[in-house]
VEXVEX-572298 format. One line per field, with one value per residue: residue number from 0; x, y, z of N, C-alpha, C, O, CB in turn; residue in one letter. Coordinates in Angstrom, 2 decimals. Glycine has a CB too. Layout:
<nodes>
n <- [NUM	...]
n_east <- [X	...]
n_north <- [Y	...]
n_up <- [Z	...]
ca_east <- [X	...]
ca_north <- [Y	...]
ca_up <- [Z	...]
c_east <- [X	...]
c_north <- [Y	...]
c_up <- [Z	...]
o_east <- [X	...]
o_north <- [Y	...]
o_up <- [Z	...]
cb_east <- [X	...]
cb_north <- [Y	...]
cb_up <- [Z	...]
res <- [A	...]
</nodes>
This chain:
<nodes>
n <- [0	1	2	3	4	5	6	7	8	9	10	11	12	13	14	15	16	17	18	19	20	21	22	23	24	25	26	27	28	29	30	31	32	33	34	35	36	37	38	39	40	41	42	43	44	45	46	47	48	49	50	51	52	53	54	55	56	57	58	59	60	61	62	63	64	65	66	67	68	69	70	71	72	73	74	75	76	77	78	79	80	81	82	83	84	85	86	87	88	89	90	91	92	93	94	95	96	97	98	99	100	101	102	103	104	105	106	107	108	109	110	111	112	113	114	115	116	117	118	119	120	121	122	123	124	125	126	127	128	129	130	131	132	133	134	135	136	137	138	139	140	141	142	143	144	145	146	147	148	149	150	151	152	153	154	155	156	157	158	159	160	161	162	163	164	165	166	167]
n_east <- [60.08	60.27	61.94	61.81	64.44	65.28	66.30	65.56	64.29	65.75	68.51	69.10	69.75	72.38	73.91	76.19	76.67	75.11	72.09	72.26	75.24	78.48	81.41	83.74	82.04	81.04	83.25	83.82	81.92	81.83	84.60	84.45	81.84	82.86	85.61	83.76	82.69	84.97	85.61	83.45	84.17	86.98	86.27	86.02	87.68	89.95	88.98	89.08	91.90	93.31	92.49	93.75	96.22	96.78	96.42	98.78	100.01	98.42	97.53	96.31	97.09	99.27	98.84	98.18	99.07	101.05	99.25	97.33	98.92	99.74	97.16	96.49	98.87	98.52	95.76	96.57	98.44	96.88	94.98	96.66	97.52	95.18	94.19	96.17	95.53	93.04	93.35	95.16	93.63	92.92	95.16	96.64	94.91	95.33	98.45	98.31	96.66	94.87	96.65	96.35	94.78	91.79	89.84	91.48	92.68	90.25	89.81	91.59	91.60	89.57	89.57	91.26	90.06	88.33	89.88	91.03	88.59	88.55	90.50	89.80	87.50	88.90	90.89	88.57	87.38	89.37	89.92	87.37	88.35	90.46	89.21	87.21	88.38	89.82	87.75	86.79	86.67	89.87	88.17	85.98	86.56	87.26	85.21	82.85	84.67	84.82	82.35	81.81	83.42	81.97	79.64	80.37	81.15	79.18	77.57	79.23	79.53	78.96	75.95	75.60	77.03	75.44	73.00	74.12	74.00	71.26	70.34	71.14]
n_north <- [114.53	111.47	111.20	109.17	108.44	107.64	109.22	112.41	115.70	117.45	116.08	115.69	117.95	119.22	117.95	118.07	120.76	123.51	125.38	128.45	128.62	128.93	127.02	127.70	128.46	126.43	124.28	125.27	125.60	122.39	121.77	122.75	121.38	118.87	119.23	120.09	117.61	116.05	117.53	116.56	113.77	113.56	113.88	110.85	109.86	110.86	110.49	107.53	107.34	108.48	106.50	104.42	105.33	105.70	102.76	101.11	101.62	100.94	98.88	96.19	96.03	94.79	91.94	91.17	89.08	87.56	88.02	89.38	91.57	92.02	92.55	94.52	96.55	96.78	97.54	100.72	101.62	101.60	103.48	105.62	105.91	107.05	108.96	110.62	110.85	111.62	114.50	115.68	116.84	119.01	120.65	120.66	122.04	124.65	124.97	125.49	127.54	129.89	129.17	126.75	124.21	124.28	121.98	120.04	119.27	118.98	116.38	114.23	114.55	113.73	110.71	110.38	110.76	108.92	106.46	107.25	106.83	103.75	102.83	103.63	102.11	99.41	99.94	100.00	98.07	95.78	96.86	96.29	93.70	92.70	94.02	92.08	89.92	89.78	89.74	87.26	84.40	83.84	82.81	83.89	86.59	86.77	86.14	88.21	90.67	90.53	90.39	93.42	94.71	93.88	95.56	97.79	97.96	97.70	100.03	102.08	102.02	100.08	100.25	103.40	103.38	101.77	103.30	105.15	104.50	103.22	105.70	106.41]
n_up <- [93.87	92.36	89.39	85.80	85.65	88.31	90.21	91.52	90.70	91.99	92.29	89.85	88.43	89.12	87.51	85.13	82.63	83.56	82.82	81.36	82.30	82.12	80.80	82.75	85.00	85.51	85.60	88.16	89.79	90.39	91.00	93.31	94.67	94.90	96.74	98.83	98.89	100.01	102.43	103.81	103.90	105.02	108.21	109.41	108.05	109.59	112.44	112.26	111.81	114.02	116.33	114.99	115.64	118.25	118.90	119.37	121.65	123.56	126.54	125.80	123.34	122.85	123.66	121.26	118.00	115.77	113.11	113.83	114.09	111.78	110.92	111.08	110.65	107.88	108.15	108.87	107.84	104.85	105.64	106.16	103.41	102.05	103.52	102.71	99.67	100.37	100.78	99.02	96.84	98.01	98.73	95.45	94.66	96.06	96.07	93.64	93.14	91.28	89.16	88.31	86.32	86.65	85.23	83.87	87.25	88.34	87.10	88.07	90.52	91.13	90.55	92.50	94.83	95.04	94.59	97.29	98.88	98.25	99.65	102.12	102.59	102.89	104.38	106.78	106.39	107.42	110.13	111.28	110.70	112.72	115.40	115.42	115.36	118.18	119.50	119.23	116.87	114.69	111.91	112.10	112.04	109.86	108.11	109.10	108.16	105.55	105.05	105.96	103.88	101.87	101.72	101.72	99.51	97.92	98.56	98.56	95.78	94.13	93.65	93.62	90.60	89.42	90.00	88.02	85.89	84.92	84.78	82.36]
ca_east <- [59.39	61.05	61.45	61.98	65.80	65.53	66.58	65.19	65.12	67.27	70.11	69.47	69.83	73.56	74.70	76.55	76.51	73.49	71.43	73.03	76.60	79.62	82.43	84.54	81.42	80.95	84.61	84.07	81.21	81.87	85.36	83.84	81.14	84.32	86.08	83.21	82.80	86.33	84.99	82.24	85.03	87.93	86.47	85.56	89.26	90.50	88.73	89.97	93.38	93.59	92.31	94.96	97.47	96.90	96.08	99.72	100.30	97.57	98.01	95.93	97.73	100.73	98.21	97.82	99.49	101.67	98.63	96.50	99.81	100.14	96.24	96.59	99.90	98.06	94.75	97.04	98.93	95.91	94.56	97.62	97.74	93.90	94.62	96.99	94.62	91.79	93.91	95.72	93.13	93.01	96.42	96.91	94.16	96.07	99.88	98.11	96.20	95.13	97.92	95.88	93.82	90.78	89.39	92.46	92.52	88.79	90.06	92.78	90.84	88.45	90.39	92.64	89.04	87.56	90.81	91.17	87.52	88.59	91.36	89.21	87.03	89.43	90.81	87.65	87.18	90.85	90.29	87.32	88.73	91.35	88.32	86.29	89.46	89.83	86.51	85.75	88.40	90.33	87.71	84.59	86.97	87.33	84.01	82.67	85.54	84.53	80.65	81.86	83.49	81.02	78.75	81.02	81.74	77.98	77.04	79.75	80.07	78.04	74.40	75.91	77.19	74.03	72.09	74.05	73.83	69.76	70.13	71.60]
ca_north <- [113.58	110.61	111.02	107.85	107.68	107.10	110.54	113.56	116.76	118.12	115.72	115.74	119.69	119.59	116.56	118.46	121.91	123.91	126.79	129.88	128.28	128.78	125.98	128.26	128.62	124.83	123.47	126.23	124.40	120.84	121.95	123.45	120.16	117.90	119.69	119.51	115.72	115.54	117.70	115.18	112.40	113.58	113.36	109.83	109.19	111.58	109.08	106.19	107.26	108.66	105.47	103.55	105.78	105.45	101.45	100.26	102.34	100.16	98.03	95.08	95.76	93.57	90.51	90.31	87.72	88.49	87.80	90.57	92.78	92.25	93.08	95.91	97.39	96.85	99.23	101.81	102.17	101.91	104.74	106.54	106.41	106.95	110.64	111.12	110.87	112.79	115.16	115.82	117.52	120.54	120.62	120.64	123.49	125.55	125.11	126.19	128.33	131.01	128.74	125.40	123.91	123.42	121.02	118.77	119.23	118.16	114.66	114.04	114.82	112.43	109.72	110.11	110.87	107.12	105.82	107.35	105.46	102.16	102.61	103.68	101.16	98.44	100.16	99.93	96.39	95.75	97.49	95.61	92.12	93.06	93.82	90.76	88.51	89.62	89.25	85.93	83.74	84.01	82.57	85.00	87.90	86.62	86.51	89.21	91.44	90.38	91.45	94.63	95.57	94.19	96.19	99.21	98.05	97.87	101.32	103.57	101.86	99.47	100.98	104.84	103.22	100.91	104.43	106.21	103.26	103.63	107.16	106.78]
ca_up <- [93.02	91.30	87.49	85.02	85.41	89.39	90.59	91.98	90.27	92.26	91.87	88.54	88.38	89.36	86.49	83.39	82.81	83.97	81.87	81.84	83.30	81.54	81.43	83.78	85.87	85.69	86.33	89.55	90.42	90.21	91.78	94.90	95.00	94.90	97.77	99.69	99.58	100.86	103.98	104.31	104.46	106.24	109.95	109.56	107.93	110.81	113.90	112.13	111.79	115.31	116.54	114.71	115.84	119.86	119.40	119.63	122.69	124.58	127.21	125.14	122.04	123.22	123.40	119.86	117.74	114.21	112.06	113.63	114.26	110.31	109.94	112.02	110.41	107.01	108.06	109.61	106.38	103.93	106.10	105.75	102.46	101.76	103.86	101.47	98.76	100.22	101.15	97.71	95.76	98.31	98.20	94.85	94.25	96.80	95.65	92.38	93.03	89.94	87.63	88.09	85.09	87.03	84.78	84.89	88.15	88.58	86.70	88.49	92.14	91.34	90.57	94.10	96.12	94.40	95.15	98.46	99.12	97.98	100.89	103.25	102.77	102.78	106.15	107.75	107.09	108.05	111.27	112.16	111.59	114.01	116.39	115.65	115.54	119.50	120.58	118.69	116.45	113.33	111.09	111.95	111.85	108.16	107.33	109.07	107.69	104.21	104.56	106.08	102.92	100.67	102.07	101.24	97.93	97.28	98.92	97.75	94.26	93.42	93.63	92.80	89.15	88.84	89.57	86.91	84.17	84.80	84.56	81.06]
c_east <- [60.41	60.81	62.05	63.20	65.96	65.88	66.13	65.27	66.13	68.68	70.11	70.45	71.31	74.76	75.07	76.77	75.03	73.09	71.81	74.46	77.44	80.57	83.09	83.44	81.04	81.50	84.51	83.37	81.47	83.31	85.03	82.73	81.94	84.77	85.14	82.81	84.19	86.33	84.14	82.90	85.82	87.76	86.23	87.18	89.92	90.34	89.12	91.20	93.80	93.07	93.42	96.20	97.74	97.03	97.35	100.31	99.44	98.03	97.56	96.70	98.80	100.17	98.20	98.92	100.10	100.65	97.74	97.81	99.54	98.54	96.08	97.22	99.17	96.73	95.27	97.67	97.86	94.80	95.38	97.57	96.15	93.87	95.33	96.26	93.89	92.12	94.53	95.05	93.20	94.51	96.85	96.56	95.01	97.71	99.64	97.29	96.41	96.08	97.22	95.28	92.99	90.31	90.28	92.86	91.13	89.21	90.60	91.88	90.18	88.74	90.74	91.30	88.52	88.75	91.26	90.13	87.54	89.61	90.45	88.33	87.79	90.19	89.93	87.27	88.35	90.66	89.06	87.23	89.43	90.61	87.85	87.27	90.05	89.26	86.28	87.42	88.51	88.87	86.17	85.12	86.84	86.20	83.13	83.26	85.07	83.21	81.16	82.41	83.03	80.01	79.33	81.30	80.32	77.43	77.64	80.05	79.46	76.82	74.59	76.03	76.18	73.03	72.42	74.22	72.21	69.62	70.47	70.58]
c_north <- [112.84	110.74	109.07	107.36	107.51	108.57	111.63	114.62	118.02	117.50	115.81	117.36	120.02	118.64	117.75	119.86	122.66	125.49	127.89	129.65	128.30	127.70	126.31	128.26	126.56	124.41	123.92	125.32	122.89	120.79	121.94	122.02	118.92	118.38	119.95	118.17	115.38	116.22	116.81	114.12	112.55	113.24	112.20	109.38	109.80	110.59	107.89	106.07	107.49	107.19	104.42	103.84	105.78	103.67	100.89	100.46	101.74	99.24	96.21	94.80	94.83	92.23	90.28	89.70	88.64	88.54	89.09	91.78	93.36	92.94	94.92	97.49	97.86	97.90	100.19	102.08	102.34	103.56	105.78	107.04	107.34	108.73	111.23	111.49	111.63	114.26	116.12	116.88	118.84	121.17	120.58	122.35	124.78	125.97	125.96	127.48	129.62	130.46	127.77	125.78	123.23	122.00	119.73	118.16	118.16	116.33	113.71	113.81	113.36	111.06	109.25	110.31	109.23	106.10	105.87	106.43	103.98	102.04	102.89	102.57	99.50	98.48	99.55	98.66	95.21	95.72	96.19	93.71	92.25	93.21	92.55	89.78	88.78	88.86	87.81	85.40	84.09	84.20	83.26	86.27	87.85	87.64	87.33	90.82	91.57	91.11	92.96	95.38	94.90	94.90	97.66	99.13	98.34	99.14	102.45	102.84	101.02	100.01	102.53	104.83	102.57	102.33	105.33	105.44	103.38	104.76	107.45	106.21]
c_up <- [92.17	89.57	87.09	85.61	87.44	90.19	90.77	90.88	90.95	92.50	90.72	88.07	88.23	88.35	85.67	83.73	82.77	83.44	82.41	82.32	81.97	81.35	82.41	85.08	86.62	86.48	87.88	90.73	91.16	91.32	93.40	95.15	95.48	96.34	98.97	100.14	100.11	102.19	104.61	104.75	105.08	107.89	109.79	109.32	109.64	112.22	113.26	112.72	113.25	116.30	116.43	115.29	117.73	120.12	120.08	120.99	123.97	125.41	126.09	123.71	121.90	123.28	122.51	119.13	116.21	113.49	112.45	113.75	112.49	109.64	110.16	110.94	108.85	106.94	108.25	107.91	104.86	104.41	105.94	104.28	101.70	102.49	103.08	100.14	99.01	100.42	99.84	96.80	96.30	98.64	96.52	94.27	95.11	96.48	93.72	92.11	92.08	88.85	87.60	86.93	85.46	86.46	84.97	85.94	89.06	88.29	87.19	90.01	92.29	91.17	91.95	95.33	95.74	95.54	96.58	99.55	99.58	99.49	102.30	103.30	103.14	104.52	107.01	107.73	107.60	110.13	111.97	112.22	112.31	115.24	116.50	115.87	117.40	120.30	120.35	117.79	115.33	111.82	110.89	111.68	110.67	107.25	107.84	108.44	106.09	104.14	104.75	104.21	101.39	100.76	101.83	99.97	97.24	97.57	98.36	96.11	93.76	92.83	93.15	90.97	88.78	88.33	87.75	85.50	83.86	84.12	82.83	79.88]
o_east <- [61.22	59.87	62.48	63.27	67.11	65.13	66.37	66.23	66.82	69.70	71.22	71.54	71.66	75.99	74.14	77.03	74.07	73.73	71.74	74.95	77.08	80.40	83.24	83.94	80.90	81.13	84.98	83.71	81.26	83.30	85.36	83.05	81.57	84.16	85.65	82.64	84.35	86.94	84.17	82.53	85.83	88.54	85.81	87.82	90.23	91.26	89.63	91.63	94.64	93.82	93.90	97.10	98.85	97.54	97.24	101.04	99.72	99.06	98.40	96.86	99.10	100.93	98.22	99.97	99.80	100.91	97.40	97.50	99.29	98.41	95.73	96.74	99.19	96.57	94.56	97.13	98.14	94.16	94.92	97.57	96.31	93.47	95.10	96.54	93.73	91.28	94.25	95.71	93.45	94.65	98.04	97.22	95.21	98.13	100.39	97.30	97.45	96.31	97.23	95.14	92.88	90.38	90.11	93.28	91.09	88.98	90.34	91.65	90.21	88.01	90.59	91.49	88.45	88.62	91.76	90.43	87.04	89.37	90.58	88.50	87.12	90.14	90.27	86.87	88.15	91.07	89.41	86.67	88.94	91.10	88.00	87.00	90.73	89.53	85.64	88.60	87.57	88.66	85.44	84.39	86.30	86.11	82.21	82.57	85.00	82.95	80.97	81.85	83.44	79.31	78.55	81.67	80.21	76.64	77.11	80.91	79.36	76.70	73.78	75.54	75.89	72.54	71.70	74.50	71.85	68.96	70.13	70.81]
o_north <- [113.39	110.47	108.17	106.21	107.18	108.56	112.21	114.54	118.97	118.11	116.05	117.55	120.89	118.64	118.54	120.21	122.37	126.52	128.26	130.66	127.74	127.17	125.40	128.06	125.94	124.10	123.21	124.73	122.54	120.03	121.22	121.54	118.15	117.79	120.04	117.72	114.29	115.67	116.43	113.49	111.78	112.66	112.25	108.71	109.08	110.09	107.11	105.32	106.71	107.15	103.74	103.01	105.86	103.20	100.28	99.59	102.00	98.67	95.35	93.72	94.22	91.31	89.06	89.80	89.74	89.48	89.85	92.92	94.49	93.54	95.96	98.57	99.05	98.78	101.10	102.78	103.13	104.34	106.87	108.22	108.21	109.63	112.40	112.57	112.54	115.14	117.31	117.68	119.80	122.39	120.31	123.28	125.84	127.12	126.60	128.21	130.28	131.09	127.48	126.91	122.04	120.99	118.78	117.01	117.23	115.37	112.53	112.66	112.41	110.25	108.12	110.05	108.50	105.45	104.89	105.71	103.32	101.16	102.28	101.95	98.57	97.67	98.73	98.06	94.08	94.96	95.37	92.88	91.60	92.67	91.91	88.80	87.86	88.00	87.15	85.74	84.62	85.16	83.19	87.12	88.82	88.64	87.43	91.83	92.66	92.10	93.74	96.28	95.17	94.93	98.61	100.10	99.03	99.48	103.44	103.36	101.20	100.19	102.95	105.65	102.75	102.59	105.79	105.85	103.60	104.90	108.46	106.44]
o_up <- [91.43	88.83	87.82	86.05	87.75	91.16	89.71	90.12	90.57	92.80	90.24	87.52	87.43	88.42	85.50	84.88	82.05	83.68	83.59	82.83	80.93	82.45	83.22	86.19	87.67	87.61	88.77	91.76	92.32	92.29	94.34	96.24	96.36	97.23	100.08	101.27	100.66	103.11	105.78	105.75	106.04	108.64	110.95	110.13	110.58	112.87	114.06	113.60	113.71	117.28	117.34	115.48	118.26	121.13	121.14	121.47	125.14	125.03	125.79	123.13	120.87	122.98	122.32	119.77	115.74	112.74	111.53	113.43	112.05	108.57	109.59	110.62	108.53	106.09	107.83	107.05	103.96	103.70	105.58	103.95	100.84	101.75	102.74	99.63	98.19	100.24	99.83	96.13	95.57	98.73	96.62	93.82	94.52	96.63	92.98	91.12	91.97	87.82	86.40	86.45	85.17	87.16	85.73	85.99	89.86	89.02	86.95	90.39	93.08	91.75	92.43	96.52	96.73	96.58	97.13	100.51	100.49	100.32	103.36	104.35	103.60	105.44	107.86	108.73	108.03	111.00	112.81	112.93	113.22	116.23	117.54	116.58	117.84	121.15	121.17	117.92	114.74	111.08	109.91	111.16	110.14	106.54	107.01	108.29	105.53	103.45	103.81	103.58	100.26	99.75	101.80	99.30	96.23	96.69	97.85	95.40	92.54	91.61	92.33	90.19	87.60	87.24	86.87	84.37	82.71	83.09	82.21	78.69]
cb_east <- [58.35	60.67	62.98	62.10	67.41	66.66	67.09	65.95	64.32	67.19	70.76	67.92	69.21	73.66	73.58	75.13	77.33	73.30	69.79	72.23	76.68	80.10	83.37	85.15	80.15	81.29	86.34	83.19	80.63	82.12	85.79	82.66	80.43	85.73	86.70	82.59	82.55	87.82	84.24	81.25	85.63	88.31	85.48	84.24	90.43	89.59	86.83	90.28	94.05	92.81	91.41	95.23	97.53	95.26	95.55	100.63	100.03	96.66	97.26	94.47	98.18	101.61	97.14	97.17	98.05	102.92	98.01	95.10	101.77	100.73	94.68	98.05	101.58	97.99	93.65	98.17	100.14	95.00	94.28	98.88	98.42	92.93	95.38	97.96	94.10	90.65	94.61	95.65	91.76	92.06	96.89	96.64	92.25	95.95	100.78	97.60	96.17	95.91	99.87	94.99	94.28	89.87	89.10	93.22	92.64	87.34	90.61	94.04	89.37	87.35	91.45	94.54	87.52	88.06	91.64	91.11	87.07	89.48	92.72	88.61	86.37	90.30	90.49	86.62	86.45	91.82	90.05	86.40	89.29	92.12	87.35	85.27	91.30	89.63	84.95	83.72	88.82	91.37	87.93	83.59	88.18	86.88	83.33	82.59	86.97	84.51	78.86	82.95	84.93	80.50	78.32	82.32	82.61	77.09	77.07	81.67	81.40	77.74	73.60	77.57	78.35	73.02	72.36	75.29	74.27	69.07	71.26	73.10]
cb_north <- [114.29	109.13	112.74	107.99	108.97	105.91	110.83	113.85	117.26	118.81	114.40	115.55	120.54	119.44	114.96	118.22	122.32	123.88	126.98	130.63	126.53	129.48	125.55	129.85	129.74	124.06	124.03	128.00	124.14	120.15	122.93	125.55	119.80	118.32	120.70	119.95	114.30	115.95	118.81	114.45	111.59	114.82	113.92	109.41	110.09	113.09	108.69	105.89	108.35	110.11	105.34	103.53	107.37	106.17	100.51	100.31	103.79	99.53	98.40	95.21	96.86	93.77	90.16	91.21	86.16	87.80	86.28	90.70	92.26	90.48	92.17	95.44	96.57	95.67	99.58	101.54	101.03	100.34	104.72	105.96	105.23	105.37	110.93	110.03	109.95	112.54	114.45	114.53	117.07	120.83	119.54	119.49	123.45	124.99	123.05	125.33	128.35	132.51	128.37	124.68	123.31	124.15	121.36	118.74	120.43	118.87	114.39	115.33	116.32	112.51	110.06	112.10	112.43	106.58	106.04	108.72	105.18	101.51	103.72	104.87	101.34	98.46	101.49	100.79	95.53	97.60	99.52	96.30	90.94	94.38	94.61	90.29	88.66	90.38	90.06	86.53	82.08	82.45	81.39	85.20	88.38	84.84	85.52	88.98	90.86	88.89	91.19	94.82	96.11	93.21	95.75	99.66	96.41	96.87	101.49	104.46	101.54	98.65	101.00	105.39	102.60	99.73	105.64	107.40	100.91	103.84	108.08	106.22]
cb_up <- [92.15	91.68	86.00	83.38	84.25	89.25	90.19	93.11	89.66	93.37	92.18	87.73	89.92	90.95	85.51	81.96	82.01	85.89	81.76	83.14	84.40	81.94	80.68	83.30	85.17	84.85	85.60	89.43	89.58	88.21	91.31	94.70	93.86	93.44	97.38	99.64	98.18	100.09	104.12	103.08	103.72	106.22	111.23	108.70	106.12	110.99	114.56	110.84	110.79	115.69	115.94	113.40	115.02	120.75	118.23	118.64	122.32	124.05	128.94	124.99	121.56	124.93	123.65	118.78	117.72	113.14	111.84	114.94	114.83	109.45	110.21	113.56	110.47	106.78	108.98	111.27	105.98	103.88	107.30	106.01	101.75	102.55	105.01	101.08	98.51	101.32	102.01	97.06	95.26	99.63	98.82	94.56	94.83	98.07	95.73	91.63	93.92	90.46	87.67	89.16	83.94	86.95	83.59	84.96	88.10	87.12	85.80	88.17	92.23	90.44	89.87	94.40	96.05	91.73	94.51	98.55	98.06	96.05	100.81	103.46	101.80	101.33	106.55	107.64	105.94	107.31	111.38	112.60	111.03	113.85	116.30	114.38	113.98	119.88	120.35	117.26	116.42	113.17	111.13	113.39	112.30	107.74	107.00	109.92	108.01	103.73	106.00	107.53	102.99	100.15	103.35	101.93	97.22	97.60	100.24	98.65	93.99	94.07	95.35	93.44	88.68	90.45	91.01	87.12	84.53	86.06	85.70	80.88]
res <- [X	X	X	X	X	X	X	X	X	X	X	X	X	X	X	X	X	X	X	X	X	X	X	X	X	X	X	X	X	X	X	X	X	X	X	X	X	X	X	X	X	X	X	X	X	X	X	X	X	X	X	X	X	X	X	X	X	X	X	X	X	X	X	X	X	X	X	X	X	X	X	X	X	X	X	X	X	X	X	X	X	X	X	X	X	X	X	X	X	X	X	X	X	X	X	X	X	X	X	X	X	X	X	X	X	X	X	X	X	X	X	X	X	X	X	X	X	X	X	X	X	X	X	X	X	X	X	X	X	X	X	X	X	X	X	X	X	X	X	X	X	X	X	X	X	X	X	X	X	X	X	X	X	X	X	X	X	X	X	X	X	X	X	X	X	X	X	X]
</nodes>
């Protein structure tokens, strides 16, 4: 059932700290919720990147022209780095393990998973003007390339911060 602020009670349930929860039980929480949305995203970064990483090896890949080589080289490295990012926080928790400062940790994560986002998203509409600029010409790859990642800017970030400005 929808309450006032747009949200379920059971997303609500998991916002803040929850009755009976400790801060240590919290940070544990919110930790472990975190590190599962970076399971949720890795295979999708994972078939990108493997994707990117066989393309140049293609027979067709030698048809393309400097402007898609350059759009090309540009998703492959925003994907790179964007693995790097999602990658980071369970790596971090692990090299620290028992010495980390969860909470800082938590701040820090979330930052480099947002940011890892914004790269993936910027990948994925990278990757498919490089498709559409095959099939069709320069100037639809454009502007198909562009909806694609307004359509990611509005799904993972637009409408999530609209929800939680309602919610307030």
């Amino acid at each position: 059932m929808m309450s006032s602020g747009g949200a379920t009670a059971g997303e609500r349930s998991t916002i803040g700290p929850q009755p009976g929860e400790s801060s240590k039980e919290r940070v544990d929480r919110e930790l472990g919720e975190l590190l599962e949305e970076v399971r949720v995203a890795l295979p999708g970064l994972e078939l990108l990147f493997g994707f990117l990483l066989i393309l140049p090896f293609t027979e067709g890949f030698r048809s393309i022209d400097g402007a898609e080589r350059a759009v090309y080289l540009a998703g492959f490295l925003a994907t790179a780095a964007a693995a790097a990012l999602l990658i980071t926080p369970a790596t971090s928790h692990r090299l620290g393990f028992r010495r980390v400062d969860k909470e800082q940790l938590l701040q820090v994560a979330n930052r480099q998973i947002v940011g890892a986002l914004v790269l993936m998203a910027i990948a994925i509409a990278l990757v498919v003007h490089l498709v559409v600029s095959v099939l069709l010409d320069a100037t639809w790859a454009a502007v198909i390339a562009a909806g694609v990642a307004a359509w990611f800017g509005l799904w993972w970030f637009v409408v999530p911060l609209w929800r939680q400005h309602r919610q307030r």
